[in-house]
N, C-alpha and C positions, 0 to 999 in steps of 0.2 A: 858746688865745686867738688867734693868731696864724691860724688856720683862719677863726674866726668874723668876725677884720677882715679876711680877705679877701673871704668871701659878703658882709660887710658894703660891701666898697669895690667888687666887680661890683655888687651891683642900684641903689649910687649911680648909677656912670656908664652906666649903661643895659643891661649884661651882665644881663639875668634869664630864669632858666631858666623852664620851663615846668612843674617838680616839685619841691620841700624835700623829700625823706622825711630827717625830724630824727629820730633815734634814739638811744639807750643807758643808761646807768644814772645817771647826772648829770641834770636836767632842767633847770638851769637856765639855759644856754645856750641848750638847745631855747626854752623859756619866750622869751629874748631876741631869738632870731633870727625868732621867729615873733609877738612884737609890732613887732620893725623893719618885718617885709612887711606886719603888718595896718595900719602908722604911713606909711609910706614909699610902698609902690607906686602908690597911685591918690590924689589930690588929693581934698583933704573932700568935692566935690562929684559926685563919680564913684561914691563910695561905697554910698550909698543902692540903687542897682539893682545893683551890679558886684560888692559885696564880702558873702561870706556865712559866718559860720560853724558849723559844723556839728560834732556832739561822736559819737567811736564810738561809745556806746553805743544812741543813739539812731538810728542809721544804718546801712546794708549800703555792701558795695563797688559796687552797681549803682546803688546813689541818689548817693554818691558821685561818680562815673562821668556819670551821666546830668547831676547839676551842673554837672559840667567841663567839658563837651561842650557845654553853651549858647555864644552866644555875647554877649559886651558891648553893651552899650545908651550909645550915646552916649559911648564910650571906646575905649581901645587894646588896652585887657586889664579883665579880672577877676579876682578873687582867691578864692580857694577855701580857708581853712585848715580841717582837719580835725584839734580838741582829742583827747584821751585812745582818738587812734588805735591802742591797746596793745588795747583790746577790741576791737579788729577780727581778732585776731593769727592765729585760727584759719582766716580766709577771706582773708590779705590778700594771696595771690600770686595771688587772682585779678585785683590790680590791675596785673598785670603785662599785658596785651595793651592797658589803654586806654596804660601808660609806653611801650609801644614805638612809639606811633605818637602823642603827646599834643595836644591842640588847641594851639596855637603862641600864644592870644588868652589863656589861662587860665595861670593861674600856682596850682599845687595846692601846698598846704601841710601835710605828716604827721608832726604830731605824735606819735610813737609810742613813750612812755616807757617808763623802766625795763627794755625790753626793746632785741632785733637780731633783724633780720629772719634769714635763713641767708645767707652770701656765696655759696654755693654754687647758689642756686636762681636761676630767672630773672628776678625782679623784684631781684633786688641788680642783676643784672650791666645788663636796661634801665634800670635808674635812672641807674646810677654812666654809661650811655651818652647818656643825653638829659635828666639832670638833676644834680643835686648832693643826697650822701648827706653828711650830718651825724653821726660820732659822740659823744656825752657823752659821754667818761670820768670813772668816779670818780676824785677823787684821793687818793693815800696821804696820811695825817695827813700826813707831815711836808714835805710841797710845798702844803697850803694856806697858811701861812704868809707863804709867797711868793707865792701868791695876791693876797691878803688886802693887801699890800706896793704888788704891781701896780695892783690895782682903784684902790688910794687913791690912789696916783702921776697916776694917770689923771686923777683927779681936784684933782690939787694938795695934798692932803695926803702925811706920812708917819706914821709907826708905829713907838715903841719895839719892839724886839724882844720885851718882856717883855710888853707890852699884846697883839700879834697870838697868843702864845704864850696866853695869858688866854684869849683870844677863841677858838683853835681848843678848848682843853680843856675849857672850857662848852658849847660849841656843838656840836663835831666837826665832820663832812667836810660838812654841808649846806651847799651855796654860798649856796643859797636864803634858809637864814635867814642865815646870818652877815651875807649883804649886806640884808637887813631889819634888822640891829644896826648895819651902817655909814651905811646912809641915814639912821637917827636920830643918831647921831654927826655926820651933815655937815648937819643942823637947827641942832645946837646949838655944832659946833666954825667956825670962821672957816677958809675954804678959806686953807692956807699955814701952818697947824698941822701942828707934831707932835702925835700921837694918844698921849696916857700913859697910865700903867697906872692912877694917879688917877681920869683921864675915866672908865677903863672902867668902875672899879668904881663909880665916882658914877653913871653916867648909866643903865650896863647891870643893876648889880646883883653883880655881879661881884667875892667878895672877895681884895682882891691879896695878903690875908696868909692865907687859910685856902683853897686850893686844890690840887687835885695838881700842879701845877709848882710850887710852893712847899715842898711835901710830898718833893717829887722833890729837891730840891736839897738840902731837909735832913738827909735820908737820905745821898742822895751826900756831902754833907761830914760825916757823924755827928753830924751835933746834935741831940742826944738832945732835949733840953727843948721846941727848937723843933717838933722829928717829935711827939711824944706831943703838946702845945698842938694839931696841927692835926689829929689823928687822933681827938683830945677834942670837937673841935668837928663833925667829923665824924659820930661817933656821936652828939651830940644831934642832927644834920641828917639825917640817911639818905638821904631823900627827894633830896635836894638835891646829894650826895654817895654816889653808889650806891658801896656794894665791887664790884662788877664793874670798872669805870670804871678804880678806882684802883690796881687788880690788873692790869690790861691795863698799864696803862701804864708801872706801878712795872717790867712784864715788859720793855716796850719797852724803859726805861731801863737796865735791867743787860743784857739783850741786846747793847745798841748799849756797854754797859762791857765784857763781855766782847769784842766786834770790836774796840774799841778796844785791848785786850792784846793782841792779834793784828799790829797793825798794827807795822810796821817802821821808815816813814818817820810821826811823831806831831809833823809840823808842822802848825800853826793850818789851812792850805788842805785840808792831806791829810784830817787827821780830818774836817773839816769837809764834805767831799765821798765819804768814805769814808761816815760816817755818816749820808749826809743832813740834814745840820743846819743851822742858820744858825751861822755864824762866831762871834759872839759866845757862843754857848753850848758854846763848844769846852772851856773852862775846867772848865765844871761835871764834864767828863768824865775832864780831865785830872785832876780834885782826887778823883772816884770811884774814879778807876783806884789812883790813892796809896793810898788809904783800901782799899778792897777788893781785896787778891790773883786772879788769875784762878781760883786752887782754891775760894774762899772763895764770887766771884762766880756759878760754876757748882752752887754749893749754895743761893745764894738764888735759883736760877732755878727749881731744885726744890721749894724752901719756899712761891715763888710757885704754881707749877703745883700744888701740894697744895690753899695757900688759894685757889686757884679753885673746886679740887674743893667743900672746906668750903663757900663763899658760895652754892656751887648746893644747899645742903641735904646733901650725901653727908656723911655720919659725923661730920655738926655740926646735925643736923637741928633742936636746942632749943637751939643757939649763937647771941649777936644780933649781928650783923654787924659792930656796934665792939668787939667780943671778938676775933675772927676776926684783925681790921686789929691791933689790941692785940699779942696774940698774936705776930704774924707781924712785926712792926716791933720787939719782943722779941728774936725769933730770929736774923733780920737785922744785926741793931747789937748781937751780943755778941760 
C-alpha cells in the first residue's frame, strides 16, 4: 500500500512518468492505480481527443506504440492506458525500444495482470529507468486481515477481529471482491462504526455460527457438540462449504498448533508474531496447544493430509464429502 500512496502522491503534485507498466498476480491495485491516471491526469475536458483506451487483445505493440507517439491536441499530455495487457506477453519486449526513448507528452498505462514481465530482460531494466514498474503481490491468508483493518481505518471505520476473520474465510485472498463486500458495508454501516460479526452475517450472508473459524475454534477447544452441529450443517450445504476449504484450513490451524509447541518464549506479542496472527486470537492457540499434545498434533496433521487425499476422490471415490469431514473430526477429538 504504501508503494501505491506514493505513485499516488507523485502524479498529485506534478511528478508523472511517461510509462505504468502495473504488473503481478494481485489486480487490484493495478485496477486502482490505473483508474487514478484514467480520473486524475487530464481535466474532463482534455479527455475527449487526449485520453484513449485500448485492451490487448485487440491490439499489437506497434498500434500500441504508434498511439503513444501522437501528440496532444490542445493539452500538455495524453493518456494511453492499455487494459489486459497480459495478452500481449508473447510480443511485449518489443515495447522496449519505444520505453527507452518515450514521448515525454504521453503517459502509457500497462496493465498487465496475473503475470511479470522477466527482471532480467531489457524492457524491465528501461522501464524501472524512465518509468515506474508496479508490482501486485498476492497476499498470504493471514495479512489480509490487516488489510482488510487498513482499507476501513482509511475510511473511518473499524472491524472486530472476528468479522474481518469471517470475511477473509468466505471470501479468501481476492482484494477485489472482499472490497466489493466492504463498499456495500459502507452503503449501509455509518462512517465511525465498528463493523461486527452480526453486520456481516446480516448484510453479507455470512453465517457467524456455521463457518470454518467457528469450526476451527471448536475443535481447538474440544467441543464435541459444537464441531459435529457445524460439520452437520456443512454436509447439507456442500456447495457453500467445500471439504477442500475446510481441510486447508483445519491444516493451517494445527500447523500454526504445532509451531506453537515449538516456541520458547509463548507470550501474547511472540506467538502472535510468530504465527502471524492477530493478537487476539492468540488464545485460541494457547487453549489447542493445552488440548492437543505435540505427538497427538503431528497425527492429526497426517489425518488431514489423508482426508485430502479422500475429498479429491482417491480411495473414497463413493464417500460424500460430509462422511469424509464426519469421519475425520471422529479421529481428531478422540
Amino acid at each position: 500500500m504504501d508503494e501505491v500512496k506514493q505513485i499516488v502522491t507523485d502524479i498529485k503534485s506534478g511528478n508523472i512518468k511517461p510509462i505504468y507498466f502495473l504488473m503481478g498476480e494481485e489486480p487490484y491495485y493495478i485496477d486502482r492505480i490505473s483508474e487514478f491516471i484514467d480520473k486524475n491526469v487530464l481535466a474532463e475536458e482534455e479527455k475527449g481527443f487526449n485520453q484513449m483506451i485500448l485492451y490487448g487483445r485487440d491490439v499489437t505493440i506497434e498500434d500500441i506504440v504508434s498511439n503513444a507517439k501522437r501528440f496532444p491536441m490542445m493539452a500538455e499530455r495524453q493518456v494511453v492506458i492499455v487494459k489486459e495487457a497480459q495478452d500481449l506477453s508473447r510480443t511485449i519486449e518489443k515495447l522496449a525500444d519505444y520505453v527507452e526513448n518515450p514521448q515525454p507528452s504521453t503517459v502509457l498505462v500497462m496493465c498487465y495482470k496475473y503475470k511479470k514481465i522477466d527482471k532480467r530482460k531489457k524492457l524491465y531494466k528501461v522501464i524501472s529507468k524512465n518509468g515506474v514498474i508496479f508490482e501486485g503481490k498476492k497476499l498470504y491468508e493471514n495479512q489480509v486481515a490487516d488489510w482488510i483493518r487498513r482499507v476501513l481505518a482509511g475510511a473511518k471505520y473499524g472491524i472486530e477481529p472476528k468479522a474481518a476473520q469471517m470475511l477473509v474465510e468466505f471470501l479468501g485472498t481476492d482484494l477485489s471482491k472482499i472490497n466489493n463486500e466492504l463498499e456495500k458495508l459502507k452503503l449501509i454501516i455509518p462512517s465511525g462504526s465498528q463493523i461486527t460479526a452480526d453486520q456481516i452475517e446480516e448484510n453479507i450472508g455470512i453465517s457467524k455460527e456455521f463457518n470454518n473459524f467457528e469450526l476451527r475454534k471448536a475443535v481447538g477447544s474440544r467441543n464435541v457438540v459444537k464441531a459435529h452441529r457445524i460439520i452437520n450443517y456443512f454436509a447439507q450445504n456442500p456447495k457453500d462449504n467445500p471439504l477442500v476449504v475446510t481441510i486447508s484450513l483445519l491444516y493451517s490451524f494445527f500447523s500454526q498448533v504445532l509451531q506453537y509447541h515449538g516456541l520458547s518464549d509463548k507470550s501474547q506479542r511472540n506467538v502472535a508474531s510468530a504465527l502471524k496472527v492477530n493478537p487476539y486470537f492468540v488464545k485460541d492457540y494457547t487453549e489447542a496447544a493445552h488440548n492437543y499434545p505435540m505427538k497427538k498434533v503431528s497425527a492429526i496433521i497426517a489425518l488431514l493430509r489423508d482426508a485430502d487425499v479422500k475429498s479429491k476422490g482417491v480411495g473414497a471415490a463413493n464417500l460424500p464429502q460430509g462422511d469424509v469431514l464426519k469421519e475425520l473430526l471422529v479421529k481428531i477429538m478422540a
